[in-house]
C-alpha positions, -999 to +999 in steps of 0.1 A: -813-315+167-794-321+199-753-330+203-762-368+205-781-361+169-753-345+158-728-371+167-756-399+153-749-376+119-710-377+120-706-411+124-727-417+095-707-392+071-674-391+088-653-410+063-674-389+036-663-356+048-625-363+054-628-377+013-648-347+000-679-374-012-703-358+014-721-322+013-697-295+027-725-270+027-742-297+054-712-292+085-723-258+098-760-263+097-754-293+113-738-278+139-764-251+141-792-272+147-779-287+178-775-255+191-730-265+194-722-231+181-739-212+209-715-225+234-699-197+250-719-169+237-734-145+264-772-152+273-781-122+262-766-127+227-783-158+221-761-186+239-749-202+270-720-215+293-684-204+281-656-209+261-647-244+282-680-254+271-670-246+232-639-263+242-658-295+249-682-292+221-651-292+201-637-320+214-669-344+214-671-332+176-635-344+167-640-375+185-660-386+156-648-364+126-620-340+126-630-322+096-664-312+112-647-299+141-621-279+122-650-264+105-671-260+143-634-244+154-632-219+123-670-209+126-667-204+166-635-187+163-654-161+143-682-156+164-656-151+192-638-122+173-671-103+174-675-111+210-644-093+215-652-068+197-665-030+198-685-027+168-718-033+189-736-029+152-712-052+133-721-082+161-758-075+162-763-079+123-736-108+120-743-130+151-776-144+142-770-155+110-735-175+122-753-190+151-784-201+127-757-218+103-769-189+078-735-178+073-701-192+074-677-175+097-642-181+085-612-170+099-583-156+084-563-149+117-536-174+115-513-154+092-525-130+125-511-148+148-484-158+136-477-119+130-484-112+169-455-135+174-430-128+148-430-150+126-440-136+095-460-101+077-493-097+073-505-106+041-532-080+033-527-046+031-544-014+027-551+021+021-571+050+033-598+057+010-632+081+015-655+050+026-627+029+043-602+011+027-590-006-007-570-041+004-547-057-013-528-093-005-533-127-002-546-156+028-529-185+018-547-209+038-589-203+054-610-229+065-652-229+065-648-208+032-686-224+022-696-215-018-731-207-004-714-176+016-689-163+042-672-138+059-636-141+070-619-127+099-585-111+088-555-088+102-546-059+079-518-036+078-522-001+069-491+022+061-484+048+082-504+036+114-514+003+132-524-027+117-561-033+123-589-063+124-621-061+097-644-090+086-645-089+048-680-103+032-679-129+005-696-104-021-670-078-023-656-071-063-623-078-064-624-109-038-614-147-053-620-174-036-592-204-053-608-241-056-606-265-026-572-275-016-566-312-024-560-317+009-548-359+022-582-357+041-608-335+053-622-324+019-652-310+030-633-284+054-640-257+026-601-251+026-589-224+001-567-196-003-587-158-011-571-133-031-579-093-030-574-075-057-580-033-048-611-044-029-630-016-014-639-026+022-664+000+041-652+006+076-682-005+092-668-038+085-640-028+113-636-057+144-609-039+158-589-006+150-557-020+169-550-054+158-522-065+185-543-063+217-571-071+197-554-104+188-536-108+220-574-110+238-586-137+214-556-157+216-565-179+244-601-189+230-585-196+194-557-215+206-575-231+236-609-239+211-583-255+184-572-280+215-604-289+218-594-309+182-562-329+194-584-339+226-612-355+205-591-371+182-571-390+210-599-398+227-612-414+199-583-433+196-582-441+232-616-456+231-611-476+201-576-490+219-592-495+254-619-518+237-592-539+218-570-547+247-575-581+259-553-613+270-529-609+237-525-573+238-519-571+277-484-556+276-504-522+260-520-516+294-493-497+309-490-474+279-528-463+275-535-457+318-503-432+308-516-419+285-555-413+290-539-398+326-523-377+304-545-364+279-571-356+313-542-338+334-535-314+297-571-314+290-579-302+329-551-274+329-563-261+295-595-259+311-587-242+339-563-217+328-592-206+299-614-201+329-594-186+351-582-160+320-549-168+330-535-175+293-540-141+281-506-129+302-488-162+303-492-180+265-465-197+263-477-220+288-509-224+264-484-235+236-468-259+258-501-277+261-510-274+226-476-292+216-484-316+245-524-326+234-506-329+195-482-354+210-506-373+227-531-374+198-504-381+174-495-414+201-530-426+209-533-432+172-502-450+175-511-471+200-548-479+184-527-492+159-508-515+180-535-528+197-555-532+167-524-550+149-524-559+117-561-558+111-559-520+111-542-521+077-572-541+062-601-529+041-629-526+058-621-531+090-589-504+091-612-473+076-619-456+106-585-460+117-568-447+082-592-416+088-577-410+121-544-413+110-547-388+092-566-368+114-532-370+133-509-358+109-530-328+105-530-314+142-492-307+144-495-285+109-525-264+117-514-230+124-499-223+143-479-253+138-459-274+161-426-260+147-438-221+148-450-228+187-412-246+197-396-214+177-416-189+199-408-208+231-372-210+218-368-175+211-381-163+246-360-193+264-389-212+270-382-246+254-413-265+251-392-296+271-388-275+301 
């Protein structure tokens, strides 16, 4: 299968996987088969290009179905975690299977991040035992969490020393998966919260023994690759408005060249700034351009609606455009979330206005 296959596919099923009445199981060996999740990964290790390339893979994905791309985001942000990683053995007998679509890579890092900023505790714990460690705690909230099998990514703390990174496998006693959140849309994002209950988790399972540079190195990919979903979406919506201007909806003009200038001058920073490494030591201008591409989305959908008019509100015809509506009010709530992002530019005097 190539990208244009895969597209041919999500146009087909996207209303059926943001209402839950396609096959979840479907998204990541979808992906898989057109050869979208190797993006970024080292020759070497089975891939090509970089993480820009991820980035654009993302975006192409969302322009046709945001929950397939949150899915395409949680898988690759996985694989990127073992990139980073320096458990040669741990990559070697995980990386094949995510790449094939065997396994779903689900990651568990937001409570993470939002710990590397501040803004709340890590929600799994643990203690030293003889094989590794017994864990304890909650994820509220994981994505690609696929009933055939998965692994999450998570950030533990450990008493008495630093907090660390492991991969925990879907077959461990004393791990429960909850049932699918009813979400508004994207049902078939395999959303759910995981419980552990004194689960025993060997240390070869270890991504990284010091979580905060650990996280601070992945930072740019997870928040750059999640861009890659408010870029799609307004491009979609961009597209769709761009072929409904005409004589009667003239006056729109002015507001979609602003907009589609803006969405490519965001999009082209982003891009370089992942390439040029340069977000790893400066991330608060990577949050500024995540708020900004969430704005934009959030107003391309607007104005699709506008120049759509009151058809947009009418069965059939309005389907696609309900779906991307709320496609829109998802991206300022995915973690870390609009509010969280302005708080951590707030609290270092970096208000996102400036």
């Amino acid at each position: 299968m190539t990208l244009s296959n895969l597209t041919q596919w999500l146009d087909a099923s996207a209303q059926g996987l943001d209402t839950g009445e396609q096959d979840a199981e479907q998204i990541v060996t979808r992906l898989a088969a057109s050869g979208a999740l190797a993006f970024g990964v080292p020759a070497g290790q089975g891939g090509c290009g970089d993480v820009v390339d991820a980035l654009n893979a993302i975006a192409e994905v969302a322009s046709h179905s945001l929950t397939a791309a949150f899915v395409f985001w949680g898988q690759r942000a996985f694989i990127e975690y073992l990139l980073h990683s320096d458990n040669a053995r741990l990559r070697e007998t995980l990386l094949p299977g995510l790449l094939s679509g065997e396994l779903a890579g689900a990651t568990g890092l937001s409570n993470a991040m939002k710990f590397l900023s501040g803004i709340e505790e890590l929600g799994v714990k643990a203690a030293a035992n003889a094989e590794g460690w017994e864990l304890t705690g909650r994820l509220p909230w994981v994505t690609n969490l696929r009933k055939s099998g998965f692994v999450v990514a998570a950030a533990i703390e450990l008493q008495g020393a630093k907090p660390f990174v492991a991969a925990i496998p879907d077959n461990l006693p004393g791990l429960e998966r909850s049932e699918d959140f009813q979400l508004l849309g994207m049902q078939c994002s395999n959303t759910a919260a995981l419980t552990l209950d004194r689960v025993d988790l060997p240390d070869k399972w270890l991504l990284a023994a010091d979580a905060k540079p650990f996280l601070q190195a992945v930072r740019p990919a997870f928040l750059g690759m999640q861009c890659g979903m408010a870029i799609g979406l307004a491009r979609a919506s961009l597209d769709e408005a761009r072929q409904l201007l005409g004589a009667h909806r003239s006056v729109l003009e002015a507001d979609w060249a602003s907009l589609d200038q803006r969405l490519e001058r965001a999009a082209g920073q982003l891009r370089h700034g992942l390439r040029q490494g340069y977000f790893t030591q400066q991330p608060a201008a990577l949050f500024r351009l995540r708020i900004e591409l969430a704005e934009i989305a959030t107003q391309a959908v607007q104005l699709e609606l506008q120049a759509s008019g009151g058809k947009a509100y009418v069965q059939p015809h309005g389907q696609a455009f309900a779906r991307r509506f709320r496609e829109s009010a998802f991206v300022p709530v995915v973690t870390p979330s609009l509010v969280q992002l302005r708080t951590e530019l707030r609290k270092h005097g970096q208000d996102a206005a400036a």
